[in-house]
N, C-alpha and C positions, 0 to 999 in steps of 0.2 A: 203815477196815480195814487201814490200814499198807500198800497196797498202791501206795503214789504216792510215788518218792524220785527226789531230785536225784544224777545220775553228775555225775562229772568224766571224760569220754575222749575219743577222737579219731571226729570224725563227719564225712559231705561235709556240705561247707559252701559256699554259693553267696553269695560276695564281691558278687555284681551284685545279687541279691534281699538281703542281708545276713543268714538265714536257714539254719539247719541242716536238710538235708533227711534222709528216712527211707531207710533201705539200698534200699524199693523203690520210690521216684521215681527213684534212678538207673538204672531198667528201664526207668521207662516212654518210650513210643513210640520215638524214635529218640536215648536220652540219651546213649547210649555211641557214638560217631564218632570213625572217622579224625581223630588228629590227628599234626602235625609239631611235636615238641619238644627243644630242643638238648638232647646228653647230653655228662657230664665225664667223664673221669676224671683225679682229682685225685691227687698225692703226697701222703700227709701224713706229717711228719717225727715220727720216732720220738724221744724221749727214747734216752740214751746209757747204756750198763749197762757194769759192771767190768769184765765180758768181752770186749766187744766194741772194736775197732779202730774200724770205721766205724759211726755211726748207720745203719740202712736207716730206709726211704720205706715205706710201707705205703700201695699203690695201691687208693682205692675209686670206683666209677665210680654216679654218680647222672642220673636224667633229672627232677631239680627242683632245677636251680642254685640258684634263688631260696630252696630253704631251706639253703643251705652259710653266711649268716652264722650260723644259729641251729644251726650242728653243738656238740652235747657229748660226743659219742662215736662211737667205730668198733665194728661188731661182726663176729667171723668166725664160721663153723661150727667149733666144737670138734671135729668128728673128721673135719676135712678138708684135705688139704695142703697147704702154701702154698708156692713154690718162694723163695731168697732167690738175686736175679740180683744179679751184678758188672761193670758196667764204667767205667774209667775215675776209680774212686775213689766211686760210686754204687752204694751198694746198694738194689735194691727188691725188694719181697716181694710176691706175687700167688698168688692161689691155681693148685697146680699146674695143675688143668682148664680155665683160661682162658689158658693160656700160647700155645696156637696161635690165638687170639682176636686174640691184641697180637702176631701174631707180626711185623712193621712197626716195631711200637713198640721191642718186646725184640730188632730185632738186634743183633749184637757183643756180648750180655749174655753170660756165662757163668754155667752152674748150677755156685753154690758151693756147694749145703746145701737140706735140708729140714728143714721145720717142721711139728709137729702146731699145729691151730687153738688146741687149750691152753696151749700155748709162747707167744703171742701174750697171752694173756688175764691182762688186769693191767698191762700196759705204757702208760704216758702219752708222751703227745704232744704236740707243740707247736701250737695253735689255728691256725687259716690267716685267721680275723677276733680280732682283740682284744674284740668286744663286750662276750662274757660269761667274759671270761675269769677271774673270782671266784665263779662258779657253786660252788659243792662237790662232791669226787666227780667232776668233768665231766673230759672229755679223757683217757681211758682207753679201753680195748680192753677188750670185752665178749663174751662168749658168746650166740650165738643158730642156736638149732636151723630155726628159720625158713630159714634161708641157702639159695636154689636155687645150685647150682655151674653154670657154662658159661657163663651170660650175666653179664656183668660181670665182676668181678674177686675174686669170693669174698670180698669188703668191704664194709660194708652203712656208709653214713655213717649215723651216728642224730641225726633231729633231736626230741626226743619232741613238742612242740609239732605237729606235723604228719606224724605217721603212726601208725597203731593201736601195729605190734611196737618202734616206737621207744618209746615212752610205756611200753608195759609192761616193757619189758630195762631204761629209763632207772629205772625208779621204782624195779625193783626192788633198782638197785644205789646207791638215795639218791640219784640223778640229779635236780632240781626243773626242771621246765616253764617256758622264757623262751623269751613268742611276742612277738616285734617286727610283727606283723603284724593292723593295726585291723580291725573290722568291714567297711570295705569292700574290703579287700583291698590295703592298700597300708604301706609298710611307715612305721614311727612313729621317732621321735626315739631312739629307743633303737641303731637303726642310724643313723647322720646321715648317712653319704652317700648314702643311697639312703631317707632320711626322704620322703615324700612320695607314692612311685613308687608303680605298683601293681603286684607283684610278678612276672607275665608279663614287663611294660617293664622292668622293674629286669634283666631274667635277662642282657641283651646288658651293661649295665653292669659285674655280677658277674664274667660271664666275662671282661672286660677285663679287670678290676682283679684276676684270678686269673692271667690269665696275664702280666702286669705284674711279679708275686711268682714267676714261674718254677714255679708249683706244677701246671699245667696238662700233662696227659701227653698226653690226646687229647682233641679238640672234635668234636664229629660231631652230626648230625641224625638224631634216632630217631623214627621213622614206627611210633604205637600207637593201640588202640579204646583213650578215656579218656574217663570219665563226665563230661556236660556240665547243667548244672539246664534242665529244661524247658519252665522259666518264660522264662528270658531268653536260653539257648542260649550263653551265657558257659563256659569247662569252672570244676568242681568244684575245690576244693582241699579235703584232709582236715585238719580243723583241731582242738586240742584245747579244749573249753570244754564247760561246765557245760550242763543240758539235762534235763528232767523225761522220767521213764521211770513205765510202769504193768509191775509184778512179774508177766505173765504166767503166767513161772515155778512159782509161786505156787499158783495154781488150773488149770495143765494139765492135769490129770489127769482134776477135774472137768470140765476144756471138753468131753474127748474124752469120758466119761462121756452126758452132755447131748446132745451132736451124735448121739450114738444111736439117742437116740430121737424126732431130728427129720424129716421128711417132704422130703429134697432133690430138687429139681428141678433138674434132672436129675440123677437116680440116681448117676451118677458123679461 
């Protein structure tokens, strides 16, 4: 009936079982818990334009280290403002609504200028991993309406390999999907210094060797409810890969049609 095809997208994925679970195993019983997971906020260096005296920093704050080798893009909200701060021969740009967030980070900074999120979009940058840096398209600044303001830094790192709106902004601007990370959750030859690891482990590595490159602005511990599989109580990671789908879609219409006229116990 045509009703059975193979997606490509980003699904939880349980590294401990090696299996892609369904949106509602990560409901059941108690999958989603407290957890503590370190968070960045990273510099990433802007490419230099005609205009400009100094390169600024475009600050994005993530709580999955572990996918910052596999970054190919930044994205901001197109109609949200980004402050550009000065000091000492440093420019960084952050969105204006997280400015009292960093206010620690940002002192001595001076506001020299504002930026709409469109001003931003189409600017290349310099990678903070060499991995994949022959990707096509990759390492650009991107538009995404997704963007919540306050928490973070109004910079969303995209890694598409591992997150739904990363994969969709990335594809849609010719972005191609490079996941260094095997079936059981650890990462492959494709990253070599951190080949082997399993991606949790690897995270205390990452951040060393980021803040090594000076690219590190804040390290902090972020206390979140994050989905864990209920098989083995391991957390989740959202991973992109191929996966058979039935077109529900498809015959909706009819399900609800049918259910009509069936006898539920209990009525509600």
């Amino acid at each position: 009936k045509g009703l059975v095809y193979e997606g490509f997208r980003v699904v939880p994925y349980s590294w401990a079982a090696q299996t892609p679970l369904s949106n509602f195993e990560t409901r059941l019983d108690d999958s989603t818990r407290p957890r503590q997971d370190p968070a960045l906020t990273v510099a990433f260096q802007l490419h230099m334009r005609p205009n400009e005296a100094i390169a600024p920093k475009l600050l994005a704050w993530t709580t999955t280290p572990w996918t910052l080798p596999s970054n190919l893009a930044l994205a901001v909200h197109p109609e949200a403002d980004y402050a550009l701060l000065q000091k000492d021969g440093v420019h960084w740009i952050i969105a204006q609504a997280s400015r009292d967030h960093y206010a620690k980070e940002l002192e001595g900074y001076a506001h020299v200028g504002t930026l709409k999120g469109t001003d931003l979009i189409g600017r290349t940058y310099q990678p903070l991993f060499p991995y994949f840096s022959d990707t096509p398209n990759a390492f650009q600044v991107l538009g995404g309406e997704f963007i919540e303001l306050g928490e973070g830094t109004g910079v969303v790192h995209m890694a598409p390999a591992f997150g739904e709106d990363d994969l969709n902004v990335s594809t849609a601007a010719g972005i191609p999907v490079r996941d260094p990370v095997d079936m059981e959750g650890n990462f492959t030859s494709e990253v070599p210094e951190y080949a082997g690891q399993n991606i949790f482990v690897a995270n205390k590595d990452i951040i060393r060797d980021l803040k090594a490159k000076g690219v590190v602005v804040r390290h902090e511990t972020y206390d979140h409810n994050y989905p864990h599989c209920w098989r083995t109580r391991e957390p989740l990671i959202y991973k992109a890969m191929p996966s058979w789908y039935v077109a529900v879609t498809k015959f909706r219409d009819r399900m609800v049609e049918v259910n009509k006229d069936i006898t539920w116990v209990p009525g509600h």
